[in-house]
C-alpha positions as CSV (number, residue, x, y, z in Angstrom):
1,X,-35.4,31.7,46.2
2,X,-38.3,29.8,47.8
3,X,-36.9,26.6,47.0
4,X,-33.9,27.5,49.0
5,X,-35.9,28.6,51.9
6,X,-37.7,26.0,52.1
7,X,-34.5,23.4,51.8
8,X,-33.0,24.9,54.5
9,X,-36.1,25.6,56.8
10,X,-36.4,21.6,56.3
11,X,-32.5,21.6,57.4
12,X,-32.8,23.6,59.7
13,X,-35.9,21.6,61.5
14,X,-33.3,18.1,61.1
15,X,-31.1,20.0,63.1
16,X,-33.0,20.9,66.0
17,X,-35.1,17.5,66.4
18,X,-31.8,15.5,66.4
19,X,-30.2,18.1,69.3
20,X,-33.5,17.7,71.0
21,X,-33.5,13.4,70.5
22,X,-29.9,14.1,71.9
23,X,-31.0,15.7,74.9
24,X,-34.0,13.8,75.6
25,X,-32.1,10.7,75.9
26,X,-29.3,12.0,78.3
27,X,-31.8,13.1,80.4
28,X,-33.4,9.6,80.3
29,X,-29.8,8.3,81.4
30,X,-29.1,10.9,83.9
31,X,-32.7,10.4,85.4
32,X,-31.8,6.7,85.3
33,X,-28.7,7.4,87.5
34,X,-30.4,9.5,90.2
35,X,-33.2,6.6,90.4
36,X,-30.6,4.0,91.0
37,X,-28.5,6.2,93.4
38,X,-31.3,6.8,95.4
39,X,-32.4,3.3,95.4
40,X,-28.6,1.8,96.7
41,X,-28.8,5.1,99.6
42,X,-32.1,4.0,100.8
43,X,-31.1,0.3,101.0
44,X,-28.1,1.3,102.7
45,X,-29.8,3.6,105.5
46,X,-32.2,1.1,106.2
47,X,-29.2,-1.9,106.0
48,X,-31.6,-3.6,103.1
49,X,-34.0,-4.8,105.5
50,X,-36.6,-2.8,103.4
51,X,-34.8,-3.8,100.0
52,X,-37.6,-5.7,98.4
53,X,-39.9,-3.0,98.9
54,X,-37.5,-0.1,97.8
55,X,-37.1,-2.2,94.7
56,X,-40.7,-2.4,93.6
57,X,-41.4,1.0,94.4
58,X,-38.3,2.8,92.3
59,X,-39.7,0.0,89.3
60,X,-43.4,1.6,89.9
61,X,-41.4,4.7,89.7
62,X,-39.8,4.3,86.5
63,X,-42.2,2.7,85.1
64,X,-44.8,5.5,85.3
65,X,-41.9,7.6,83.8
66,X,-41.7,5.4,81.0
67,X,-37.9,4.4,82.2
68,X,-38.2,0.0,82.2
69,X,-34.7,-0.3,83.9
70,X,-34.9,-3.8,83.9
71,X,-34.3,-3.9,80.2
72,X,-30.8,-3.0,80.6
73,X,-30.5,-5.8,83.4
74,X,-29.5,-9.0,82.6
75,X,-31.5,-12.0,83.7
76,X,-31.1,-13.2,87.9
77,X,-29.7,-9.6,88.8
């Protein structure tokens, strides 16, 4: 019987550290989205006059989070 306990005790951790990986990384995306919303309604209150500066400060942003958006951008953008 304590085989089988432990088998699915191991299961049963598998489980719940995928669902939590799953989570984690919606909430990077979802984090990733308000960053870049915000970004685009600041530049377009202040008619991207300031964009330059908006820009660095959301990538000092992110970057403290640990979210390197421009990973997913290609090169020039």
């Amino acid at each position: 019987m304590s085989r089988v306990s432990s088998v699915l005790n191991d299961l049963w951790k598998e489980l719940c550290m995928g669902i939590f990986d799953r989570f984690k990384s919606q909430g990077r995306h979802k984090a990733k989205q308000g960053s870049d919303t915000a970004e685009q309604r600041m530049n377009e209150k202040t008619g991207g006059t300031y964009e330059e500066q908006i820009d660095r400060g959301q990538q000092r942003a992110e970057g403290s989070l640990g979210m390197d958006r421009d990973r997913d951008r290609p090169e020039g953008q």
